[in-house]
Each structure stands twice: as structure tokens, then as C-alpha cells.
C-alpha positions as CSV (number, residue, x, y, z in Angstrom):
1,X,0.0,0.0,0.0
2,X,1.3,3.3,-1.1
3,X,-0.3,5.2,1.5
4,X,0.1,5.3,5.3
5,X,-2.8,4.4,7.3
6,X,-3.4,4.4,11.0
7,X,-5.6,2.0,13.3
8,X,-6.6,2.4,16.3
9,X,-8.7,0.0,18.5
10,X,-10.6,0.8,21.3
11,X,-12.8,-1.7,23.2
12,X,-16.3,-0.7,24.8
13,X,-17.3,-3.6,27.0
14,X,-16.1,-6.0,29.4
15,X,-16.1,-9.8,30.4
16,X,-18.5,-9.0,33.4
17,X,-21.2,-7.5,31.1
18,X,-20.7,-11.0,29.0
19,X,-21.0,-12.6,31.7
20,X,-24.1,-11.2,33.0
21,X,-25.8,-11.6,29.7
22,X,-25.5,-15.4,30.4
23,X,-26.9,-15.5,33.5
24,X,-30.1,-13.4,32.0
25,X,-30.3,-17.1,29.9
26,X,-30.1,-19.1,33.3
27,X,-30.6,-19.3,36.1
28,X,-27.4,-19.3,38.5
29,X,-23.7,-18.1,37.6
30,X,-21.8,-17.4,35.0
31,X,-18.0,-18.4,35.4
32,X,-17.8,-18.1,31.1
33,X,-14.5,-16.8,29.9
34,X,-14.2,-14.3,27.3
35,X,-12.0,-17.2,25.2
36,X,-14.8,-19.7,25.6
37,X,-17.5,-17.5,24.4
38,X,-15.3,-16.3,21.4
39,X,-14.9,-20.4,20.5
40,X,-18.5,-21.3,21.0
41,X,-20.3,-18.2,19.1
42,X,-22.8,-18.3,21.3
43,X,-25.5,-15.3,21.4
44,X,-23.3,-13.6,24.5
45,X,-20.2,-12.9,22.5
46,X,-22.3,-9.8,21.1
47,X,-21.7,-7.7,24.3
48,X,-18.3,-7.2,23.4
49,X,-18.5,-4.4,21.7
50,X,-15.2,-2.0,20.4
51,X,-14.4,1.1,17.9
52,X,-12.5,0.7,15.3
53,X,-10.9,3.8,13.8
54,X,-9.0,3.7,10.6
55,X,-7.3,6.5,9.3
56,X,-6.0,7.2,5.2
57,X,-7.3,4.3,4.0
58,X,-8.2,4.0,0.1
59,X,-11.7,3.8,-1.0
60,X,-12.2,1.6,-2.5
61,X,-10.8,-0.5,1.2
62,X,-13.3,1.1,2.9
63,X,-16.0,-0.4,0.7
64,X,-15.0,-3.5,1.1
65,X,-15.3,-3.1,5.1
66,X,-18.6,-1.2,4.4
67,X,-20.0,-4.5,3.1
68,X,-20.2,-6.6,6.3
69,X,-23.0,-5.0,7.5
70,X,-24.2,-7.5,10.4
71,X,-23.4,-6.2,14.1
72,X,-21.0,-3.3,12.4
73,X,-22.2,0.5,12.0
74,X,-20.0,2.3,10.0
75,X,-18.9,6.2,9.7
76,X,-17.4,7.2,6.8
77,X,-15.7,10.2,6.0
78,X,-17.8,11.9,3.1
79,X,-16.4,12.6,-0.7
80,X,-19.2,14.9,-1.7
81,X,-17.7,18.2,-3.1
82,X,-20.2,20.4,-1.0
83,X,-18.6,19.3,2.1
84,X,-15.4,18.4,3.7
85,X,-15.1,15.7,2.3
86,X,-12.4,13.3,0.8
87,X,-10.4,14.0,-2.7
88,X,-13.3,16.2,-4.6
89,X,-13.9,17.5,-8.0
90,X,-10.9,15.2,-9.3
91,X,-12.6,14.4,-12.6
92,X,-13.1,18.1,-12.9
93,X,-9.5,18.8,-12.1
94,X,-8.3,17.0,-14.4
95,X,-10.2,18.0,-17.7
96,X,-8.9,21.5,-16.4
97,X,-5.2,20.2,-17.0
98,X,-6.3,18.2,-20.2
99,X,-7.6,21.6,-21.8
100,X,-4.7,23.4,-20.7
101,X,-2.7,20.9,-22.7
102,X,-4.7,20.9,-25.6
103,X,-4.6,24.5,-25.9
104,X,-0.5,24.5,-25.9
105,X,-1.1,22.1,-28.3
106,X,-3.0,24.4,-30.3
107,X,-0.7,26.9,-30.6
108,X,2.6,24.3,-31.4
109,X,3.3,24.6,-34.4
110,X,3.1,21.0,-35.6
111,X,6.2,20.4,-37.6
112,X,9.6,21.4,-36.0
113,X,7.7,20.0,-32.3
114,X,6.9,16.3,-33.0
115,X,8.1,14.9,-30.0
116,X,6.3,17.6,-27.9
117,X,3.2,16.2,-29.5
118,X,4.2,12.8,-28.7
119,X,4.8,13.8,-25.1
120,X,1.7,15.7,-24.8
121,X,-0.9,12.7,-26.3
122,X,1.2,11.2,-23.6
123,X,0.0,12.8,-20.6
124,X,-3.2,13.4,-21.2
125,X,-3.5,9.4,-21.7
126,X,-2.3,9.5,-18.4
127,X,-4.5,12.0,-16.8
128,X,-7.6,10.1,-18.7
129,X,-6.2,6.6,-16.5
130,X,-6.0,8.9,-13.3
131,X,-9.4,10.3,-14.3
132,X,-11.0,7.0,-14.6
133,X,-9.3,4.8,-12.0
134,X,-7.8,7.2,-9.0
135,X,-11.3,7.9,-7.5
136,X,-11.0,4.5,-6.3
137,X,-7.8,5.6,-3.8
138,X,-9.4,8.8,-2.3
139,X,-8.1,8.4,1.3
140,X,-10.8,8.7,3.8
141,X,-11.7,7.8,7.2
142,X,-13.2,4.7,8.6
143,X,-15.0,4.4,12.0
144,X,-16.5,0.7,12.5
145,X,-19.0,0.6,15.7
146,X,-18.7,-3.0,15.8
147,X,-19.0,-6.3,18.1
148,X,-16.5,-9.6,18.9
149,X,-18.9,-11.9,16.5
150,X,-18.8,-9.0,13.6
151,X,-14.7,-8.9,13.6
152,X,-14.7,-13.3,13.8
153,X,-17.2,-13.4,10.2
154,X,-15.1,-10.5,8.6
155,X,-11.4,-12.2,9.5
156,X,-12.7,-14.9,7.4
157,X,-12.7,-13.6,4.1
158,X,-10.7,-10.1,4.7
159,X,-7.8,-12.4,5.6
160,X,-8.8,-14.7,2.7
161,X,-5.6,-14.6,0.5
162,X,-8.2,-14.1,-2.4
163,X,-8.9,-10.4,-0.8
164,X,-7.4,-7.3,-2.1
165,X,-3.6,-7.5,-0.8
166,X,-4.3,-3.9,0.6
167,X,-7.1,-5.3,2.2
168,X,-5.3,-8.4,4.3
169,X,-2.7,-5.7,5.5
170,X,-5.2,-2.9,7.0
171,X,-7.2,-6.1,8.6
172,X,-4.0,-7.6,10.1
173,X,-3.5,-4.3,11.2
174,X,-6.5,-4.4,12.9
175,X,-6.5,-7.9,14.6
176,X,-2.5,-6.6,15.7
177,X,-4.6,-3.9,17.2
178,X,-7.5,-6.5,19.0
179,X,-4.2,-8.9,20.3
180,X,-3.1,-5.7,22.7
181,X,-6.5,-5.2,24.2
182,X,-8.3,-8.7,23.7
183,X,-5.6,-11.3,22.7
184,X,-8.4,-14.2,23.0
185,X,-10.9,-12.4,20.9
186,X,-7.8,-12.3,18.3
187,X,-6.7,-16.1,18.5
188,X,-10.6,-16.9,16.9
189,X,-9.9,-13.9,13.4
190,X,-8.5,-16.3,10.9
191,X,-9.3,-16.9,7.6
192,X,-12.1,-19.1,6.4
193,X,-9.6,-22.0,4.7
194,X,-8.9,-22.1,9.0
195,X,-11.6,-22.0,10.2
196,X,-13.5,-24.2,8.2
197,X,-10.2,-27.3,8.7
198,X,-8.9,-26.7,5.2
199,X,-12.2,-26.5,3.4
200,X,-12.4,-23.1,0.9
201,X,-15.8,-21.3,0.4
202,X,-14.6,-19.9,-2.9
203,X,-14.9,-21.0,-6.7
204,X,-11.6,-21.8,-7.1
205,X,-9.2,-22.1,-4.0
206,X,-5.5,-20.6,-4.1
207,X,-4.1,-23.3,-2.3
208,X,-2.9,-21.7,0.5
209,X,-4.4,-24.9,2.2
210,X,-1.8,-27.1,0.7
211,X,1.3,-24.8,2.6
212,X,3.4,-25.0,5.9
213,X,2.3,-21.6,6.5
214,X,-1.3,-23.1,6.5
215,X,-0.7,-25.9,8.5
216,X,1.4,-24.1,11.3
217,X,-1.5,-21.9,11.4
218,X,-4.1,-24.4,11.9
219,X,-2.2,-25.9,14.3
220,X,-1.9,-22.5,16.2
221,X,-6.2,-22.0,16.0
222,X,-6.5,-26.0,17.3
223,X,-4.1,-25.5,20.4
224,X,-6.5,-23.2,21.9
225,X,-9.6,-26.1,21.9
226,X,-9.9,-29.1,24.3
227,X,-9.9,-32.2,23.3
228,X,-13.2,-32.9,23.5
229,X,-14.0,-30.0,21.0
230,X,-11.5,-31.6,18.8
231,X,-13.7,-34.8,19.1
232,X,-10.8,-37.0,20.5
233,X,-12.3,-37.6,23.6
234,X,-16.0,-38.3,24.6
């Protein structure tokens, strides 16, 4: 990613409010550990609420964050051009420059300045790429009101080695971010290939399932179930 980007990670709620939310489903006490309601998914893990703030991320990112819209409100810094917002106008911008070059074009006189025609066809081929495509990388800001069973469905596919590259390195960024305040709510964000014990979700799998990087992860997300959860005991 060509741009720096900042995360920050704050969380909201604690174990005792998890807690309590279980014993509103029985009657007697709770003695559930955050790491134990992370593994079983159950209902409770949704009191765990945090803010997630990212900062100078593209576009185009942000969208693909945007889209996991279950347990996660998001606020996103604006790009309309009547307001603060991010990158405006660029289109706009750059016709300005394209009929700024087409008027020193205008008044070249054609023979003796070839290759300052060639250069000129040049960059405005390149302004109408920027024009087209650079929308897509307007930094903007990204705040994600969001809870523990929201980050655990979108680890699975925005660490998915089929996501946008940009887009594994902002999320890794943001389960680095989890790890310092909620290390077991971290352990349980891993991809779907992981999750799923080497079964891929997608048309056509990139094999990361067949690597040593893949199995030492695996081995990592197993060691933190019992073996009863791994079905080797009764």
C-alpha cells in the first residue's frame, strides 16, 4: 500500500457484562470466559463491543469493510464536493489540465515539435487513466462501531488470501490492534480455509491450504480447543 494508514482500537465492553448476559439465559452463575464464548459463538459474544478507527485508508478498502454490514455501524468520512469531504472535484481537475494541454497544443506549431506532440498525447493518456481509476484511492476515514462476532465473520474472508492484498494488511493491522487489548478475541480472526479445517468457500481455491504456512496456522487456532472440541475424547 502506497499510502500510510493508522488503526486504532478501542474496546467498549467488558467480560463482566458477557457474563451477565448469560446468566439473564439461566438461572445461576456465570463463570464463562471471554476465550470460551469467542470459540462457541454463542448469542453472549455480542456484548463485546469496540471502535474501530482507521485513518488514510483508500476507498475503494473502505467499501470492502462497508460490506459486512451484520453487528457493524459504520462512519465514513464523506467525498461529496459540497462538504469536507475526501479527494473532490478530481474528474473536474483533471479536464482543467487536459484543456490546458490541448490549448498548448494548439498553438505548437506542428512540424519542427513532434516529439512535444508525442509527449503531450502522452500525458493526457495518463490524466484520462488517473481520471478513470484514482477515485478509487481517495483516502478517507473509517470508523467501524462493531462487536466480537462481527470482527470473527469478517477475518474470514478479509484475511482470505483471495482479498485485495491492501485489504489483508489494513485487517492484520486491525486484529494486531485486538491482540493488545483482547488477545483471545484475536486467536478466533483467521481466515475461512482455517476455520473451516482446510475447506475453501470460494470457486476456485488458491491453495494456501496445501502450505506449511497453512498448517502451522491451523495448528496455532487447534491449540486453543480441548480435546473434547476436537472430538478426541467423549
Amino acid at each position: 500500500m502506497t499510502k500510510e494508514f493508522k488503526v486504532s482500537v478501542r474496546k467498549l465492553t467488558d467480560e463482566d457484562l458477557m457474563r451477565e448476559a448469560c446468566e439473564c439465559t439461566f438461572l445461576g452463575t456465570s463463570h464463562q470466559s471471554l476465550e470460551s464464548i469467542y470459540k462457541s459463538e454463542h448469542s453472549p459474544v455480542r456484548t463485546q463491543l469496540f471502535w474501530v478507527k482507521l485513518t488514510n485508508i483508500p476507498l475503494f478498502l473502505s467499501t470492502h469493510l462497508l460490506r459486512h454490514h451484520v453487528g457493524s455501524v459504520p462512519f465514513q468520512l464523506t467525498c461529496r464536493d459540497d462538504r469536507k469531504g475526501g479527494n473532490p472535484g478530481l474528474p473536474q481537475k483533471v479536464e482543467g489540465l487536459k484543456d490546458k494541454l490541448e490549448t498548448l497544443r494548439s498553438k505548437t506549431n506542428q512540424a519542427p515539435y513532434g516529439e512535444q506532440f508525442d509527449l503531450i498525447d502522452n500525458v493526457i493518456d495518463q490524466l484520462n487513466w488517473i481520471k478513470d481509476n484514482t477515485d478509487r484511492e481517495t483516502p478517507v476515514n473509517l470508523g467501524l462501531c462493531l462487536n466480537a462476532q462481527a470482527l470473527i465473520d469478517m477475518a474470514k474472508v478479509r484475511l482470505c488470501h483471495q482479498a485485495h492484498k491492501d485489504t489483508i494488511e489494513v485487517f492484520k493491522a486491525i486484529k494486531d490492534a485486538i491482540r493488545q487489548i483482547d488477545p483471545a478475541l484475536a486467536d478466533m480472526m483467521v481466515p475461512k480455509c482455517v476455520y473451516r479445517n482446510g475447506l475453501c468457500s470460494e470457486p476456485r481455491c488458491c491453495g494456501y491450504v496445501g502450505t506449511p504456512a497453512w498448517a502451522k496456522e491451523m495448528q496455532s487456532y487447534r491449540n486453543h480447543f480441548s480435546a473434547k472440541q476436537l472430538g478426541l475424547k467423549s
